[in-house]
ROLUMVO-510239 format. One record per residue (C-alpha): residue in one letter; x, y, z. Coordinates in steps of 0.2 Angstrom, whole numbers, padded with zeros to 4 digits, always signed. Layout:
<rs>
AXYZ/...
</rs>
This chain:
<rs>
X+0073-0067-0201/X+0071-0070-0182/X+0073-0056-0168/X+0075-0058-0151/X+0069-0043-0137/X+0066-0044-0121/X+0050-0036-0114/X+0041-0040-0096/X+0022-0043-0091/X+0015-0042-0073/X+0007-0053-0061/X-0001-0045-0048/X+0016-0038-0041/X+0029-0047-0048/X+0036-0043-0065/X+0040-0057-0079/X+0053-0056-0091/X+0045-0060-0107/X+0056-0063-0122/X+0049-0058-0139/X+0054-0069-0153/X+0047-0061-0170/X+0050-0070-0186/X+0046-0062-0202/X+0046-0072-0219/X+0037-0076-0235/X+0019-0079-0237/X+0001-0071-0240/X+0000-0054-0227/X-0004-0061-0210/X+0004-0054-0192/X+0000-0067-0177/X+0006-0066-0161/X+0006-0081-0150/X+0010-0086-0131/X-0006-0083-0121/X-0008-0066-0124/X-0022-0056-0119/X-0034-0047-0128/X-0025-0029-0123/X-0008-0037-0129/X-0016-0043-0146/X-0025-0026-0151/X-0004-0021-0151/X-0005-0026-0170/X-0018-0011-0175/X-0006+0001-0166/X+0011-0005-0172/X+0004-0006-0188/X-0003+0014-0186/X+0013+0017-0178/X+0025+0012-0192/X+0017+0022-0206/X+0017+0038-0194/X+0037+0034-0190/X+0040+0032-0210/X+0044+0013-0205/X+0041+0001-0218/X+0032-0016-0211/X+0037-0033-0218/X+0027-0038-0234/X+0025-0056-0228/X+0020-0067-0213/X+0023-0058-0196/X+0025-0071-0180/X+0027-0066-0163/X+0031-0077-0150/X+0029-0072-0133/X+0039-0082-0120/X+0037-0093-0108/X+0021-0098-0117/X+0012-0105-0100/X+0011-0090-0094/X-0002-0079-0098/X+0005-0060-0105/X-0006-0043-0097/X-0006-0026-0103/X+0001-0016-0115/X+0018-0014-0110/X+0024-0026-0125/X+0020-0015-0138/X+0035-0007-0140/X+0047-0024-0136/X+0035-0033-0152/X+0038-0016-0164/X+0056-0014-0160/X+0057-0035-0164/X+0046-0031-0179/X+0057-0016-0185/X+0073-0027-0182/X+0068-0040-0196/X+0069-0025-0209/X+0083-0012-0202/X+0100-0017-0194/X+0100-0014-0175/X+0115-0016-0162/X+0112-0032-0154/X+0121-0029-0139/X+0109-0015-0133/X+0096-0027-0141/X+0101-0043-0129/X+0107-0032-0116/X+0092-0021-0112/X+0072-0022-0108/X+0058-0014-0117/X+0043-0010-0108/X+0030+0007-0116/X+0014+0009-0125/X+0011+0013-0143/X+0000+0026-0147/X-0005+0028-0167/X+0008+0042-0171/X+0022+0031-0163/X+0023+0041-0145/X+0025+0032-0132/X+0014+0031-0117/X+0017+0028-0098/X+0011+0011-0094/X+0005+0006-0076/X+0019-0006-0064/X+0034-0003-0072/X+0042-0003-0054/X+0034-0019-0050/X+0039-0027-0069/X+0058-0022-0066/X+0059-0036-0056/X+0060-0047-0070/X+0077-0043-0073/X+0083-0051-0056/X+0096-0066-0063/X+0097-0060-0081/X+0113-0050-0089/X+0101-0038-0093/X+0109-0021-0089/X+0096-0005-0095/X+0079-0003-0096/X+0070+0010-0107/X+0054+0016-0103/X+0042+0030-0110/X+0049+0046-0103/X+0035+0049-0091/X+0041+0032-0084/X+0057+0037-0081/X+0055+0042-0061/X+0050+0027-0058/X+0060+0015-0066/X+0074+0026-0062/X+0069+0018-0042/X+0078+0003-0046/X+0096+0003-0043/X+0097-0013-0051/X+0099-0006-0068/X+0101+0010-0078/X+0085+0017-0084/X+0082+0028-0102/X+0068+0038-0105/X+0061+0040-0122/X+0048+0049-0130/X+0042+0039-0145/X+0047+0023-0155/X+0058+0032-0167/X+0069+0038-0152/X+0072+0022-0146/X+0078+0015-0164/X+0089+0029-0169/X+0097+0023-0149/X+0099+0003-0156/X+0103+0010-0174/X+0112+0028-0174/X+0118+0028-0156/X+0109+0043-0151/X+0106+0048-0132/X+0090+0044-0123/X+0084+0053-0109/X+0093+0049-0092/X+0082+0052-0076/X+0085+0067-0065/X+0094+0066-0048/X+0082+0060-0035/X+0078+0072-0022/X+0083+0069-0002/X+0070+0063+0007/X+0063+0076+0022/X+0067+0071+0040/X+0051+0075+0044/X+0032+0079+0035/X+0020+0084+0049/X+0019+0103+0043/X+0013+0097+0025/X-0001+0088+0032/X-0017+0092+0040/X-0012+0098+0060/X-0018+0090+0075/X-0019+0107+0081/X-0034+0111+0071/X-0042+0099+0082/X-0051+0108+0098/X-0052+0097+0113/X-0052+0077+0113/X-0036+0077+0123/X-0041+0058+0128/X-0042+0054+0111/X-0029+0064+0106/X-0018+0054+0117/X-0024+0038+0111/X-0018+0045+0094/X-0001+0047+0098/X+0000+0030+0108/X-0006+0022+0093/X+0007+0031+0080/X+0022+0026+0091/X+0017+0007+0094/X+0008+0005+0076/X-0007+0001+0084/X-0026-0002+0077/X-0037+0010+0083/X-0056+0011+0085/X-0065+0026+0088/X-0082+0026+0097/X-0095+0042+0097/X-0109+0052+0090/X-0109+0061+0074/X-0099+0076+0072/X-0089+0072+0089/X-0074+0072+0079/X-0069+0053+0075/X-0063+0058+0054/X-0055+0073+0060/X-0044+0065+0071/X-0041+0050+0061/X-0035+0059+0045/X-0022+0070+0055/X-0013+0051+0061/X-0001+0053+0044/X+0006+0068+0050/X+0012+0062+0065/X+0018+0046+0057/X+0037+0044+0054/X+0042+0044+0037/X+0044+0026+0028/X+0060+0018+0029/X+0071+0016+0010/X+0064-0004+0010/X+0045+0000+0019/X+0045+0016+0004/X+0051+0003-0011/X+0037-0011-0005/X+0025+0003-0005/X+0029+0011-0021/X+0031-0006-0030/X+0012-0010-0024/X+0005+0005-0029/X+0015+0006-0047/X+0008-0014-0050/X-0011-0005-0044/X-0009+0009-0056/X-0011+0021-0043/X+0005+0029-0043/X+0003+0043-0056/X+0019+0054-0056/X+0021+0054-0037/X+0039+0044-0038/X+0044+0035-0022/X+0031+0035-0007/X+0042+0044+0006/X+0028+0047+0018/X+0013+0030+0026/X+0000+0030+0012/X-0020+0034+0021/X-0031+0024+0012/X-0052+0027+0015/X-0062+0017+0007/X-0082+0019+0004/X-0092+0008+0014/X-0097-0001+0000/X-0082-0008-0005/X-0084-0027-0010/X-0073-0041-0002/X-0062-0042-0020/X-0058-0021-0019/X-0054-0024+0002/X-0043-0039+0000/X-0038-0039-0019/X-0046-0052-0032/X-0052-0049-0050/X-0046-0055-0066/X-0034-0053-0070/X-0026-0053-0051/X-0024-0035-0040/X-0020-0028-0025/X-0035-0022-0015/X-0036-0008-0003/X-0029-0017+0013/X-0012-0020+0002/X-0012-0003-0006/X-0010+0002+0012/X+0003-0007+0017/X+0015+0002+0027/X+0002+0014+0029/X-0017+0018+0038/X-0033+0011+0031/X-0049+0021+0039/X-0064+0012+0039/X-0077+0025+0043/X-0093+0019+0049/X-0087+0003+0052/X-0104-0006+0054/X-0108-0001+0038/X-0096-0013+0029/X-0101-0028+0023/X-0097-0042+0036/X-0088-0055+0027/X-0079-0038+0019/X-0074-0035+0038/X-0072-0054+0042/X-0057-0055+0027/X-0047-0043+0038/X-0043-0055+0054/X-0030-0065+0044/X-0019-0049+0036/X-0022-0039+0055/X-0013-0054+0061/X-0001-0060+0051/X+0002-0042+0037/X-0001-0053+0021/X-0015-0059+0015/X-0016-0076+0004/X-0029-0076-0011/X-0034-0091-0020/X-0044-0091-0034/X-0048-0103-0050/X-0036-0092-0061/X-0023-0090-0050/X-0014-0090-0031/X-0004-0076-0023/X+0003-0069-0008/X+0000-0051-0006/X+0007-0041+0008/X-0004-0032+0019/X+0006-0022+0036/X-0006-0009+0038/X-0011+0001+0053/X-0029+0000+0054/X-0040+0016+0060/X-0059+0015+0061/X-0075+0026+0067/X-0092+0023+0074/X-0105+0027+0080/X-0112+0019+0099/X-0131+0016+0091/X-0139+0017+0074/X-0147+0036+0078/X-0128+0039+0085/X-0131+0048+0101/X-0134+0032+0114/X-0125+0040+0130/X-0117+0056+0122/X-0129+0068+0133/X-0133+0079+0119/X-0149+0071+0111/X-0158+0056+0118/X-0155+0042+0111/X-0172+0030+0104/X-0167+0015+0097/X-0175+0000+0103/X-0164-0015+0111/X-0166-0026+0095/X-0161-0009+0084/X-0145-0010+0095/X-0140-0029+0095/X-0141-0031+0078/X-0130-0014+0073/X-0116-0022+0085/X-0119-0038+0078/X-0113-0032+0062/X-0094-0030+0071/X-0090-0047+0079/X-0080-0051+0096/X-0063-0056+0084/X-0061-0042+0074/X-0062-0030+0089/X-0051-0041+0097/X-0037-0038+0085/X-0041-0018+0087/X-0027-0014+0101/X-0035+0005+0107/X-0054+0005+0110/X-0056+0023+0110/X-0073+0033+0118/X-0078+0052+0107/X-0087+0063+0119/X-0098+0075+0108/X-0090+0091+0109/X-0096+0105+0117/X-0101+0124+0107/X-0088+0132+0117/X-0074+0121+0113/X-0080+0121+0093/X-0079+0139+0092/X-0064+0143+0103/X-0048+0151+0094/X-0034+0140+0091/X-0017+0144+0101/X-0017+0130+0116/X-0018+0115+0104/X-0003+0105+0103/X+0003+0105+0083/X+0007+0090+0076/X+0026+0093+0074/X+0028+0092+0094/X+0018+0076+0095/X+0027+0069+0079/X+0044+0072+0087/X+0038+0061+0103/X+0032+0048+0091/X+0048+0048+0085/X+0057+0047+0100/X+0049+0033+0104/X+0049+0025+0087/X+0069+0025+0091/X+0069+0017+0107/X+0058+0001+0098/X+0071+0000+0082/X+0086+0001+0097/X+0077-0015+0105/X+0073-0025+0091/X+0087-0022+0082/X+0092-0041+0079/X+0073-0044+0076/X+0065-0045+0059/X+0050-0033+0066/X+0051-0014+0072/X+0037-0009+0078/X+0028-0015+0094/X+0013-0019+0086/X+0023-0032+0076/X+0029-0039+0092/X+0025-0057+0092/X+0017-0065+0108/X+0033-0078+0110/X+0043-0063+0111/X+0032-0054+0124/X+0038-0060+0139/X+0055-0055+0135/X+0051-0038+0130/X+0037-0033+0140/X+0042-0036+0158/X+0031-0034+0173/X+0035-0029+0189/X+0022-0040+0201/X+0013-0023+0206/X+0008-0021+0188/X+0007-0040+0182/X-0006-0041+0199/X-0016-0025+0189/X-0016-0034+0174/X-0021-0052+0181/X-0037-0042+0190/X-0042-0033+0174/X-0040-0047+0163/X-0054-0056+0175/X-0064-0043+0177/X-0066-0039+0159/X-0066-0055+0153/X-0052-0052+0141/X-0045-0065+0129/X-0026-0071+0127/X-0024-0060+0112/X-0033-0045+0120/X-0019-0050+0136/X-0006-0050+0122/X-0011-0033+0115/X-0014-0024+0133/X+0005-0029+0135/X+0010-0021+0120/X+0002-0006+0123/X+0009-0003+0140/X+0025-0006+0132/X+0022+0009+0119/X+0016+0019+0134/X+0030+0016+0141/X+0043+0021+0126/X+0034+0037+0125/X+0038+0040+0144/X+0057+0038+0140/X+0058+0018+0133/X+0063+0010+0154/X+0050-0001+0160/X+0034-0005+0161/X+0026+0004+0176/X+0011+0001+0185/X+0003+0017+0178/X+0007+0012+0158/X-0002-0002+0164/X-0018+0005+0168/X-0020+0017+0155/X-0015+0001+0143/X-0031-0008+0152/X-0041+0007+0146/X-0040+0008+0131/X-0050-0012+0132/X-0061-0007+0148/X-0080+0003+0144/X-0076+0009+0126/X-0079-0009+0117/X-0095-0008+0107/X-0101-0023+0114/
</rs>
């Protein structure tokens, strides 16, 4: 007897559909499963096996094939455990085909016949794009999740013998609870910029660079504050758009690193170690998945003590700064990952860390120097839109009471203010932001009167500045100018824009 079910596999982000064809029929004791499956997906047969006599289910006698198509592809993970047991079960017990044909399976077995949460379900339901398929059932701490996709109606489920008395008896599975609204705003759940005493440069740099979406880089001693500031950016981010939340969700379901969090609402921060390799940065392995600059998309990576990264780690970031995706090739396989994140980093001026802070004297030697700023080169920091200087903070400022520190919820409402006046402007554009601003698009949007393009002409010759570092001055003075109440570029935006490229490079 043949049965047909429809599962689905990942790859890297995109799900499969997978249909899984089991036959059952005379012959010696013998259960194969064929179709490029991996090792995960062939130790399926010990825990259906386990997983029948704990449901009372009997397994067929005979021969036991399972085809898993299309066989060119290869098949990951163990979410095919419950699609091969319910084909298996189907050979021996009469089922309701139309939920059969009508529905995807995706959960795995454990030996008592419960079902388990499996990693990338979001990510998988794409696999259902084109097909008639019209329900997906899930292990019931899946349910949240699958119940994301609007596509099709998700069922919860907490163990194989639910799901057949559904195809068999008709009983009810679990149907996902309402989603809750998403908050207008977040900044009081997060870690306040008002715990933060002093910096009001850097402070200001903050904002500018949470209204535009612009890289930042943070220059000064230890303890001046550089991780302070840089973890309190998400609470004066905006919260993610329906689309930006899905992408962001969809990424981090595929990674695994989703847990029971449901949709992402709020920009993702993401901090990895300084020892992260080029594959856990950019995404690699085998088989493929998303590194850290893709599990922050839409979101803020910190690099902290940036010179401490592996160079060609740092190197790999040019492309996805530029372009938000990042293209991996590799002798397994090819793909596309995106990778729109706002990038944060912190340093220190010198290897002892206080070369011009005042409050110790620095005593490294010139070579000591040249080859800790060698470690960062001139592209990278050119991509970096606010080169930000940390003065070490004085005692009396450390332990002065709080009270005169702006809280995050006043700078959050000025971010989105201006976050408004750049979706009003590129409303017929396929970016938002104007850090996504594309330099064609530049001259149009970012104007000069001759007072200020005069400013900008000096600077760029006195500085030495590249097109791109141009290009990025430009749309800095632009976010300046949005927070200032979105007219035009003034002379003033400009200058401030210019300082954020002037003296704080670490070059």
């Amino acid at each position: 007897m043949l049965v047909r079910v429809f599962g689905a596999t990942l790859h890297v982000l995109d799900g499969i559909r997978v249909g899984v064809e089991v036959e059952a029929g005379a012959g010696l004791p013998a259960f194969h499963i064929v179709g490029q499956a991996d090792r995960v997906v062939n130790e399926s047969r010990d825990r259906i096996r386990a997983a029948f006599r704990h449901a009372g289910l009997e397994f067929p006698p005979g021969r036991v094939t399972v085809n898993l198509a299309p066989t060119h592809l290869p098949k990951v993970g163990s979410a095919l455990d419950l699609p091969i047991a319910l084909g298996i079960a189907g050979t021996r017990v009469e089922l309701d085909e139309a939920k059969l044909h009508q529905s995807l399976f995706l959960g795995e077995l454990g030996l008592d016949a419960g079902l388990r949460p499996v990693r990338g379900v979001l990510a998988m339901l794409g696999a259902i794009d084109g097909t008639p398929l019209r329900e997906v059932v899930v292990p019931s701490e899946n349910l949240a999740e699958a119940a994301l996709c609007a596509r099709v109606g998700a069922l919860g489920a907490p163990d194989l013998g639910a799901v057949l008395r559904w195809l068999r008896d008709g009983d009810s599975l679990e149907a996902p609870a309402d989603l809750p609204a998403p908050r207008a705003a977040h900044a009081a759940d997060a870690i306040d910029l008002a715990d933060v005493h002093g910096q009001e440069g850097a402070k200001r740099a903050l904002e500018i660079a949470a209204a535009g979406a612009h890289n930042l880089l943070f220059v000064g001693p230890p303890g001046s504050g550089k991780t302070l500031l840089a973890r309190r950016l998400p609470g004066i981010l905006p919260p993610l758009e329906l689309d930006a939340a899905l992408e962001a969700t969809r990424i981090h379901s595929a990674a695994g690193t989703l847990g029971r969090a449901g949709l992402l609402e709020r920009p993702v921060f993401r901090a990895p170690h300084h020892s992260t390799s080029d594959a856990g940065m950019c995404g690699g392995g085998q088989p493929l998945r998303p590194g850290e600059i893709s599990l922050a998309h839409r979101g803020v990576l910190f690099l902290d003590e940036l010179p401490e990264f592996r160079r060609h780690v740092l190197e790999a970031l040019r492309q996805p700064l530029e372009e938000g995706e990042i293209r991996l090739a590799r002798s397994h396989g090819s793909v596309c990952l995106p990778a729109r994140f706002q990038l944060v980093a912190a340093m220190n001026p010198c290897p002892c860390g206080f070369r011009g802070s005042g409050a110790r004297e620095c005593r490294c030697l010139e070579p000591e120097l040249a080859r800790y700023r060698a470690k960062i080169s001139g592209p990278l920091l050119d991509r970096i839109d606010l080169h930000v200087a940390v003065a070490a903070l004085q005692w009396r400022d450390m332990l002065r009471e709080g009270g005169g520190a702006e809280p995050s919820a006043r700078v959050l409402a000025r971010v989105q203010a201006a976050r408004a006046h750049q979706l009003a402007r590129y409303r017929r554009e396929p970016w938002t932001t104007n850090a996504e601003l594309p330099a064609s698009a530049v001259p149009r949007h970012c104007a000069l009167d001759p007072s200020a393009h005069a400013l900008l002409e000096r600077a760029v010759a006195a500085l030495g500045l590249s097109m791109r570092a141009f290009v990025r001055c430009l749309r800095v003075a632009r976010t300046i100018a949005d927070l200032a109440g979105g007219g035009a570029i003034e002379p003033s935006h400009v200058a401030e824009a210019i300082s954020y490229r002037e003296t704080n490079t670490p070059r």
